[in-house]
Gaussian input, Z-matrix of N, CA and C with variables (Angstrom, degrees):
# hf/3-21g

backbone

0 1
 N
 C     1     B1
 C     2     B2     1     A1
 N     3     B3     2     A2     1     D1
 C     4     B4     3     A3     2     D2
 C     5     B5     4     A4     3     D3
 N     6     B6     5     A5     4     D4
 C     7     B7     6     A6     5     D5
 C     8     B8     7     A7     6     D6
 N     9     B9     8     A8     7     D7
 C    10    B10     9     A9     8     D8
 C    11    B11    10    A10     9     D9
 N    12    B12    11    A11    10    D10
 C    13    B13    12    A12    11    D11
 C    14    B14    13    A13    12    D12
 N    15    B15    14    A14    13    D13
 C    16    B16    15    A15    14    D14
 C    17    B17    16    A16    15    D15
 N    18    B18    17    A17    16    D16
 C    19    B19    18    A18    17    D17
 C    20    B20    19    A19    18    D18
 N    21    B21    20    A20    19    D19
 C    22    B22    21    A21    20    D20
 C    23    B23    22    A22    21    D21
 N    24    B24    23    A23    22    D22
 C    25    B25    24    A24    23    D23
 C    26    B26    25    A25    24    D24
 N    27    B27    26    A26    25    D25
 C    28    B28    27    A27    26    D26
 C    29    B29    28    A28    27    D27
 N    30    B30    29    A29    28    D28
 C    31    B31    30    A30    29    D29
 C    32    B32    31    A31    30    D30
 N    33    B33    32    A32    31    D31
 C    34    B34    33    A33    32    D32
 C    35    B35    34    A34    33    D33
 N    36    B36    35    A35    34    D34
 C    37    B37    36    A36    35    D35
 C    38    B38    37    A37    36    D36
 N    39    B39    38    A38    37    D37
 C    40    B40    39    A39    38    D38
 C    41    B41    40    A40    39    D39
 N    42    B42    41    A41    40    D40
 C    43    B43    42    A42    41    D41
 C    44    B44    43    A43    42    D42
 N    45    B45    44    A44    43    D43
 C    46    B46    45    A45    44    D44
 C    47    B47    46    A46    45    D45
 N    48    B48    47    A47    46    D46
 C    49    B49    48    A48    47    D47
 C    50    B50    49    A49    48    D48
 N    51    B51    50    A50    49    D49
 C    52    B52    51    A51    50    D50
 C    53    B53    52    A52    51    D51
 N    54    B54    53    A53    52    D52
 C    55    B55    54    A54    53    D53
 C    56    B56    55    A55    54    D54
 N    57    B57    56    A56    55    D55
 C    58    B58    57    A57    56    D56
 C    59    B59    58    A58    57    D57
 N    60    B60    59    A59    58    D58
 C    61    B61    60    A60    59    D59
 C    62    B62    61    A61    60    D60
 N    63    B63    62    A62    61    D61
 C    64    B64    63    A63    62    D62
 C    65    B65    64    A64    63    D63
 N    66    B66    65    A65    64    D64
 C    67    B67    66    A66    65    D65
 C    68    B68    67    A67    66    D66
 N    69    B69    68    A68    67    D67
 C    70    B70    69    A69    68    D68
 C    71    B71    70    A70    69    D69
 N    72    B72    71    A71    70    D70
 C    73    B73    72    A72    71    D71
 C    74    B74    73    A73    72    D72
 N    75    B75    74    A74    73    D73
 C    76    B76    75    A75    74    D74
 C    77    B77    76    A76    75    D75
 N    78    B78    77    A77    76    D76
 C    79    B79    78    A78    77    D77
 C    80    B80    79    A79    78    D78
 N    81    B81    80    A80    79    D79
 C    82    B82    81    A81    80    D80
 C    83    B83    82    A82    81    D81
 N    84    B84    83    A83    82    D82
 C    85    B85    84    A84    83    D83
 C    86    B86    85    A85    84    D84
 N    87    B87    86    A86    85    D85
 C    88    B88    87    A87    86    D86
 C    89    B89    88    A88    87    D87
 N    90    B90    89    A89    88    D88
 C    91    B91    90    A90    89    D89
 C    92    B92    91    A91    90    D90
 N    93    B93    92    A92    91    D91
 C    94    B94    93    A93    92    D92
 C    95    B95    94    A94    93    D93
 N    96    B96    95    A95    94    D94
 C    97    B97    96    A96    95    D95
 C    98    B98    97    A97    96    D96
 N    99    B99    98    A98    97    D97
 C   100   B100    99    A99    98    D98
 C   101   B101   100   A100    99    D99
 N   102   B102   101   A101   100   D100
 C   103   B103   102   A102   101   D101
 C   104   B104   103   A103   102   D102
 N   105   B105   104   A104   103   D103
 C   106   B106   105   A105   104   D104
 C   107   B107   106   A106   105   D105
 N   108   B108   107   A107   106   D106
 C   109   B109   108   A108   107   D107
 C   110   B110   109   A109   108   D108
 N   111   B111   110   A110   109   D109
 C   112   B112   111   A111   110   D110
 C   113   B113   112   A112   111   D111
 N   114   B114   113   A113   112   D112
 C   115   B115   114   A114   113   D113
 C   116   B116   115   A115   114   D114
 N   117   B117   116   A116   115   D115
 C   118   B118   117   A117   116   D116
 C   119   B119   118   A118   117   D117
 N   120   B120   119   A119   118   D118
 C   121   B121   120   A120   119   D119
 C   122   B122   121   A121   120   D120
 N   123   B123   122   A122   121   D121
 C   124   B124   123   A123   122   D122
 C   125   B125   124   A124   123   D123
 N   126   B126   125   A125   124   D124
 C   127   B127   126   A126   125   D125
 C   128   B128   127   A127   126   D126
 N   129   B129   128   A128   127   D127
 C   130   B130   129   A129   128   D128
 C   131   B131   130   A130   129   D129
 N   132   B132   131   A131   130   D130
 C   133   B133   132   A132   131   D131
 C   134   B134   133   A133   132   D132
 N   135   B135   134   A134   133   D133
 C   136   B136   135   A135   134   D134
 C   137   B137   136   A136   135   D135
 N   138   B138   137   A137   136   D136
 C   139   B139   138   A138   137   D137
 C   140   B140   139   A139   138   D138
 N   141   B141   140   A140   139   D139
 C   142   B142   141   A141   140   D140
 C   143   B143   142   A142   141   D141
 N   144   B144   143   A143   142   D142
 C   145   B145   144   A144   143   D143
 C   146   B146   145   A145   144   D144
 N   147   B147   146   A146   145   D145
 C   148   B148   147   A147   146   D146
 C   149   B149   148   A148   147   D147
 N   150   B150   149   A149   148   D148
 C   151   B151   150   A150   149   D149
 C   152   B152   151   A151   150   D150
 N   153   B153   152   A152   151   D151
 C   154   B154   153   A153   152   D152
 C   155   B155   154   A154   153   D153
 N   156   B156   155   A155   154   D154
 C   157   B157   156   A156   155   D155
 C   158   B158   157   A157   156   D156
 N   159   B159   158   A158   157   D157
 C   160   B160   159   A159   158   D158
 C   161   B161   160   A160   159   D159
 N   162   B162   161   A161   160   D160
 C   163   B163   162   A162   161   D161
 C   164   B164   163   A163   162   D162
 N   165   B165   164   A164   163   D163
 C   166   B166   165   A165   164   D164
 C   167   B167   166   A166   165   D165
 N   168   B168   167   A167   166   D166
 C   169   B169   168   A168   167   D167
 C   170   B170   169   A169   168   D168
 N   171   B171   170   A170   169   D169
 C   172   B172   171   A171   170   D170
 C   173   B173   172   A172   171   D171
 N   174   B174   173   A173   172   D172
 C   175   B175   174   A174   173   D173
 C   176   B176   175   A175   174   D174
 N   177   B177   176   A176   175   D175
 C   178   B178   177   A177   176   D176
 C   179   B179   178   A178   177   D177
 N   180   B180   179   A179   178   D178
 C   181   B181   180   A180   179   D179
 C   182   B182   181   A181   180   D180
 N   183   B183   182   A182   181   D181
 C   184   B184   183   A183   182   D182
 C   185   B185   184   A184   183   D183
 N   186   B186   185   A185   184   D184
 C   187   B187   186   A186   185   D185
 C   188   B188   187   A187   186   D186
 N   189   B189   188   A188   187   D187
 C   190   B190   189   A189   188   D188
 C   191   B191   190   A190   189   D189
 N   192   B192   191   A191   190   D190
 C   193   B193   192   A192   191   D191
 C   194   B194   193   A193   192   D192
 N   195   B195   194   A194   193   D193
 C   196   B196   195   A195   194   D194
 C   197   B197   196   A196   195   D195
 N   198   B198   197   A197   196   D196
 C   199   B199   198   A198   197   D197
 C   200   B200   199   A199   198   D198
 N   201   B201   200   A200   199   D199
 C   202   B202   201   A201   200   D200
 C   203   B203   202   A202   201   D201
 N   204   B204   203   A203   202   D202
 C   205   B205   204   A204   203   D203
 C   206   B206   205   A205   204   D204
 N   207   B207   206   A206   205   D205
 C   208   B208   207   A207   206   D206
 C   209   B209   208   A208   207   D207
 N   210   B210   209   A209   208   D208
 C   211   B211   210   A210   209   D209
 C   212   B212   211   A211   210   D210
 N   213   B213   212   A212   211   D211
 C   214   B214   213   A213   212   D212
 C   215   B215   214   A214   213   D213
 N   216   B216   215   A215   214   D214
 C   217   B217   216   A216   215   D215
 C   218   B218   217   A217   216   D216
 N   219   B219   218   A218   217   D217
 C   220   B220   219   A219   218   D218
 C   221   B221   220   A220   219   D219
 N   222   B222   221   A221   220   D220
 C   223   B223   222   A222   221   D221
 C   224   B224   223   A223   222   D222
 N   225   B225   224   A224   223   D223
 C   226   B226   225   A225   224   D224
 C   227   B227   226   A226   225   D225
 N   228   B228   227   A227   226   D226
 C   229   B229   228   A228   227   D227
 C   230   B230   229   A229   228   D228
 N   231   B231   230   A230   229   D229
 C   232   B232   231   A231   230   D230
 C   233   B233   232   A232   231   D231
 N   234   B234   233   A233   232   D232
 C   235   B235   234   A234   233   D233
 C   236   B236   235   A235   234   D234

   B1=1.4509
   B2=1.5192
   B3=1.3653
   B4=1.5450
   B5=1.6006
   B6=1.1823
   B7=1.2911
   B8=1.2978
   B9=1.6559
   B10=1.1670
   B11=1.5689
   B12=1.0238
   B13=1.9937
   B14=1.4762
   B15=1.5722
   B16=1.2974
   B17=1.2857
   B18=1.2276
   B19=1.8758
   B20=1.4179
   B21=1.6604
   B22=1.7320
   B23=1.9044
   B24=1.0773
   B25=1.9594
   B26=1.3679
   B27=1.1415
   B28=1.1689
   B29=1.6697
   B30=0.8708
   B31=2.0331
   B32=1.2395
   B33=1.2962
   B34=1.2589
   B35=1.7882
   B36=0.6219
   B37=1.5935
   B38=1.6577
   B39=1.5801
   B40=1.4425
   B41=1.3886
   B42=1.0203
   B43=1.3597
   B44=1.5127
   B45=1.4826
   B46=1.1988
   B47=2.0493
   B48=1.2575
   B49=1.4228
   B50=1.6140
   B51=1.1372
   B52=2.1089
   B53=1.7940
   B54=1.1100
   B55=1.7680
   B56=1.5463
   B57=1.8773
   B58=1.2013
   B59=1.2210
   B60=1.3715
   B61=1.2663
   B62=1.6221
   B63=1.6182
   B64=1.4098
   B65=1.8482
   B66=1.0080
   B67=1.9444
   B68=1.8917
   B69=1.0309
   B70=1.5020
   B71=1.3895
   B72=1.6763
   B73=1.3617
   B74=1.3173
   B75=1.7567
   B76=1.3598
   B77=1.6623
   B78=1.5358
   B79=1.3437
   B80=1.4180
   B81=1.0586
   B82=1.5658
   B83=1.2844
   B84=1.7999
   B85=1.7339
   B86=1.3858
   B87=1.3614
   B88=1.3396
   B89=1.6255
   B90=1.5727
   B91=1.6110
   B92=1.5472
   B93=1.3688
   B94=1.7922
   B95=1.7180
   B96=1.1314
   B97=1.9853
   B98=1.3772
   B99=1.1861
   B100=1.6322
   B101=1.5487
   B102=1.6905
   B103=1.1913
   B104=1.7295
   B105=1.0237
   B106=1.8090
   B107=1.5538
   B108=1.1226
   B109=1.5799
   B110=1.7058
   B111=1.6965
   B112=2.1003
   B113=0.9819
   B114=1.7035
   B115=1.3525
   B116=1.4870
   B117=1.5747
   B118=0.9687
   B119=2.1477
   B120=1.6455
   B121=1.6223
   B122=1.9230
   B123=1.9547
   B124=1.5600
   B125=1.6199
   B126=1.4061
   B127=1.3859
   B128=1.4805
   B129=1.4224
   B130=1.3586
   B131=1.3265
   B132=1.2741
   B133=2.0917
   B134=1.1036
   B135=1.2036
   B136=2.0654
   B137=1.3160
   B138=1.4519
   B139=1.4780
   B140=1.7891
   B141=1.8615
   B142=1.6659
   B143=1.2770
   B144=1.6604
   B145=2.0179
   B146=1.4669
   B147=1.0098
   B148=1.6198
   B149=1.5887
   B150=1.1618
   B151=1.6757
   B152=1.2552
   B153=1.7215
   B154=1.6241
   B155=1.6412
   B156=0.7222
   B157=1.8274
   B158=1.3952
   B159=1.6295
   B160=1.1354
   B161=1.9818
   B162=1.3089
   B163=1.7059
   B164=1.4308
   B165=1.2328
   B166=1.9698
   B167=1.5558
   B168=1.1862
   B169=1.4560
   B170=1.6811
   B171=1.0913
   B172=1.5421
   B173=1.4103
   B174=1.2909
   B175=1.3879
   B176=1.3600
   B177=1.3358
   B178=1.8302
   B179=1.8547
   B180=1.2364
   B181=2.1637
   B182=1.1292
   B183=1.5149
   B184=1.3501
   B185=1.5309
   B186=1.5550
   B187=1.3241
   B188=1.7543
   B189=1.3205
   B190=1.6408
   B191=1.7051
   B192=1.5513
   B193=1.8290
   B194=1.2887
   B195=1.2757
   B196=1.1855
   B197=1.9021
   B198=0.9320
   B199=1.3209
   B200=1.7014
   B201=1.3822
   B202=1.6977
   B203=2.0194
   B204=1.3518
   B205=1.8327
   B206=1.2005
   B207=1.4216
   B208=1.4402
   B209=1.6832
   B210=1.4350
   B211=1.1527
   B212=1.0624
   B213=1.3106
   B214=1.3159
   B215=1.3125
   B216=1.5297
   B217=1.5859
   B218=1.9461
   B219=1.2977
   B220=1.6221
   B221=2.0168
   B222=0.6664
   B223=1.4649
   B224=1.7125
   B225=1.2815
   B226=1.8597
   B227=1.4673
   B228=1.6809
   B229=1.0524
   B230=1.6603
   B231=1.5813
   B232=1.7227
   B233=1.0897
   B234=1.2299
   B235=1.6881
   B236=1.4424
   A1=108.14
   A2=112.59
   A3=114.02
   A4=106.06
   A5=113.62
   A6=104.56
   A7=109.60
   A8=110.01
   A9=125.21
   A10=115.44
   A11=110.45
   A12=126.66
   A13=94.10
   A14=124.65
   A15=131.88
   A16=96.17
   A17=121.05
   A18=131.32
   A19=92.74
   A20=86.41
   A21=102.34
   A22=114.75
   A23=88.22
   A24=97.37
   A25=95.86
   A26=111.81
   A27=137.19
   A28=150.12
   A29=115.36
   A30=101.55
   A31=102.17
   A32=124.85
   A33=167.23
   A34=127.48
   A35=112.25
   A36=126.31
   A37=111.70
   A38=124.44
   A39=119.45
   A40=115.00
   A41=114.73
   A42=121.81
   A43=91.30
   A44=138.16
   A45=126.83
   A46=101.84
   A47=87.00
   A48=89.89
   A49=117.04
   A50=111.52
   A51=106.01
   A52=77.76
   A53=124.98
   A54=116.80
   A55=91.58
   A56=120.59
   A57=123.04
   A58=120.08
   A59=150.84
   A60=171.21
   A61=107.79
   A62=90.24
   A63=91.48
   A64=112.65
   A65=113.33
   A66=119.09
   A67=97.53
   A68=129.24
   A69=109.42
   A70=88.87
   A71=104.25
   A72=109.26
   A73=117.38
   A74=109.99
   A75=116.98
   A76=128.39
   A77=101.23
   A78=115.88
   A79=127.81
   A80=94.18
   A81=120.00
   A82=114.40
   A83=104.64
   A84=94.80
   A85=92.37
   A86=99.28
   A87=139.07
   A88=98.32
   A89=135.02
   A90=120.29
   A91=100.78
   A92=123.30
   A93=113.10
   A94=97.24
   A95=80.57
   A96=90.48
   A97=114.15
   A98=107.74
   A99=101.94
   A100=118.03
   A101=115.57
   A102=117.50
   A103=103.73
   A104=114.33
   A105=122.82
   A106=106.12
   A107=129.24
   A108=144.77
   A109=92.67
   A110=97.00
   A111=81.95
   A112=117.82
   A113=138.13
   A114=123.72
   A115=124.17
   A116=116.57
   A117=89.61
   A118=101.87
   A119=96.56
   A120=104.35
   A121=99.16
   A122=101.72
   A123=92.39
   A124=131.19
   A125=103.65
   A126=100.14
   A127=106.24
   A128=125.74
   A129=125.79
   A130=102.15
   A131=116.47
   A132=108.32
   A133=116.91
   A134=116.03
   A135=99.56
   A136=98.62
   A137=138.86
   A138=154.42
   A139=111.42
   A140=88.02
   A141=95.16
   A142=135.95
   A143=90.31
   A144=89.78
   A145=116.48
   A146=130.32
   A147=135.32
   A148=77.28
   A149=147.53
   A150=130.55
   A151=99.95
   A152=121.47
   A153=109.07
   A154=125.10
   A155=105.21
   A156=110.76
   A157=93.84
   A158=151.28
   A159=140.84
   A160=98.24
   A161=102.28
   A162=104.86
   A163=103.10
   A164=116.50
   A165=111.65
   A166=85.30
   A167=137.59
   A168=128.11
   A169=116.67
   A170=98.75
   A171=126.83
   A172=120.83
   A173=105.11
   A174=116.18
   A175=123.01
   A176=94.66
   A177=133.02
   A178=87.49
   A179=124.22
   A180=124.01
   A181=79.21
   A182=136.69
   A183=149.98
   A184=82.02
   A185=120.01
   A186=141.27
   A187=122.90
   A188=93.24
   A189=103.11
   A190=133.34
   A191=78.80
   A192=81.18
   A193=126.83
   A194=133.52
   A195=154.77
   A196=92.04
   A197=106.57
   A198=133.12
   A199=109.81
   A200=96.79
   A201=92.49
   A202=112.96
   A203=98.01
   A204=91.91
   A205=117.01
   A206=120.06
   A207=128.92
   A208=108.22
   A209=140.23
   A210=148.52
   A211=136.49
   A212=140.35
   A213=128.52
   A214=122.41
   A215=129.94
   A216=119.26
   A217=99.79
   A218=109.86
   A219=101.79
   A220=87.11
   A221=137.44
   A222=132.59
   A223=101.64
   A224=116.19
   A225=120.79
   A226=109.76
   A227=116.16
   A228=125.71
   A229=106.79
   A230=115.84
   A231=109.51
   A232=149.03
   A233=103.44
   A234=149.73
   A235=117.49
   D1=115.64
   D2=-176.62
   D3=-105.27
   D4=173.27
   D5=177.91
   D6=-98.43
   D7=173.57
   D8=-177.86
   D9=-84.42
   D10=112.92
   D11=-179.00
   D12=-46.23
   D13=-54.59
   D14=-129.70
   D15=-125.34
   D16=19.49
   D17=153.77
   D18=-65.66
   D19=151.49
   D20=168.77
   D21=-72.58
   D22=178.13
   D23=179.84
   D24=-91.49
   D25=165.65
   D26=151.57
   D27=-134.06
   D28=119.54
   D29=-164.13
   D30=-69.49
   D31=147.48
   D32=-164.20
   D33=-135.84
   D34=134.99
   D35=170.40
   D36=-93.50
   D37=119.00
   D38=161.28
   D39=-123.50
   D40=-173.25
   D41=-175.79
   D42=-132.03
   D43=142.39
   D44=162.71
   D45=-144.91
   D46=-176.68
   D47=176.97
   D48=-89.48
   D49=135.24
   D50=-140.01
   D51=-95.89
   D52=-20.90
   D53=169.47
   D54=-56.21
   D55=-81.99
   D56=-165.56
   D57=-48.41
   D58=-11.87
   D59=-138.08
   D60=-119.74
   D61=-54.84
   D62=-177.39
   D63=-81.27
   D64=-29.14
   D65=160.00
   D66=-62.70
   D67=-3.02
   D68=-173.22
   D69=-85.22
   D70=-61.90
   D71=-160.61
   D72=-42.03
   D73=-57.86
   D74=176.85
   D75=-46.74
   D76=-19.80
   D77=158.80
   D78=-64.45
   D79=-42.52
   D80=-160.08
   D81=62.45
   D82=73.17
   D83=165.71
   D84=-103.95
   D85=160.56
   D86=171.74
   D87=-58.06
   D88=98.81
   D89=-177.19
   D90=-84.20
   D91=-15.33
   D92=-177.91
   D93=-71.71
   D94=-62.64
   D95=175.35
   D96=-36.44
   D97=-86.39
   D98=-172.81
   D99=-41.59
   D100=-46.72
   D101=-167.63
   D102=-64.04
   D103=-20.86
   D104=-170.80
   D105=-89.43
   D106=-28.16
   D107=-175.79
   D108=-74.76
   D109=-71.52
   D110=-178.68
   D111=-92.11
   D112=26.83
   D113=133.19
   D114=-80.28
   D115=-7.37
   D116=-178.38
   D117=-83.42
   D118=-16.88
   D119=-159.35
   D120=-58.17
   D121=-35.57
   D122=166.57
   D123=-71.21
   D124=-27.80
   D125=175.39
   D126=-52.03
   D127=-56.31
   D128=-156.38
   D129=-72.75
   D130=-25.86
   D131=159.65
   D132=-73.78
   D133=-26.54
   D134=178.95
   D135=-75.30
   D136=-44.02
   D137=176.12
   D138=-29.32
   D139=-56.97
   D140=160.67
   D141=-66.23
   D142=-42.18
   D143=171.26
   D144=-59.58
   D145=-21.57
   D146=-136.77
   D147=-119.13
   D148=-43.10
   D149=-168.75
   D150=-83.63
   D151=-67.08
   D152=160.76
   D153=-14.72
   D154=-63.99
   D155=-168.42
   D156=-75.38
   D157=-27.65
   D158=-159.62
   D159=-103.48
   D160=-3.16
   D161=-173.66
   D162=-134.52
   D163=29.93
   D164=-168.66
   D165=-102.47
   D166=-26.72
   D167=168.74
   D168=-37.92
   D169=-65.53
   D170=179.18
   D171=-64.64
   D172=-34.85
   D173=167.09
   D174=-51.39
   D175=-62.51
   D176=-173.36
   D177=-59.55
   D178=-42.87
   D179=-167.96
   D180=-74.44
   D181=-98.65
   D182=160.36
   D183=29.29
   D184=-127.98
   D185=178.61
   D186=-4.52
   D187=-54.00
   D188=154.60
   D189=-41.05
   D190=-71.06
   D191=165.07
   D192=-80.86
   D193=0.33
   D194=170.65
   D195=-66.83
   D196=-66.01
   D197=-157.50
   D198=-70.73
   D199=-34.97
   D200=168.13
   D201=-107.82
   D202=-21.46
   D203=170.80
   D204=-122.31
   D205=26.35
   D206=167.93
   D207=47.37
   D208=161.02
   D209=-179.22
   D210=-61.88
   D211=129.68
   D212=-178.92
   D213=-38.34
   D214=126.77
   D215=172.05
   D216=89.34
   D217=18.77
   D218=-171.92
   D219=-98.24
   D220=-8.85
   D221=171.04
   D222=-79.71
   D223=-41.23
   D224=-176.76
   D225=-56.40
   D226=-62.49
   D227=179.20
   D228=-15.87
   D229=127.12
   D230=131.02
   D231=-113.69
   D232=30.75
   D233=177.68
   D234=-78.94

């Protein structure tokens, strides 16, 4: 489930570091932008942690039987 590009904004309240804040400005980054770019880069890591850990059961059988009857078509191979 990704998010929607073409959702509306919303205001927010942060707290940041008023040193780092003040080098943004003088930069001129974009703070909606940036802050929206690496939330989405964490969403898509918790997304990963959270399917990993919800499929490592299966993974772990998967790998197992992999591991003792090798893959379908592993006798065909002449590779």
């Amino acid at each position: 489930m990704g998010s929607n590009r073409k959702a509306g904004k919303r205001a927010v309240n942060v707290s940041v570091n008023a040193d780092l804040l003040a080098e943004s400005k003088a930069l001129k980054i974009n703070l909606s932008k940036a802050l929206e770019a690496r939330l989405e880069e964490e969403v898509a890591a918790a997304r990963r942690r959270t399917w990993l850990a919800e499929n490592q059961d299966a993974m772990e059988d998967y790998n197992r039987a992999v591991a003792e009857r090798g893959v379908f078509g592993d006798d065909e191979r002449s590779f």
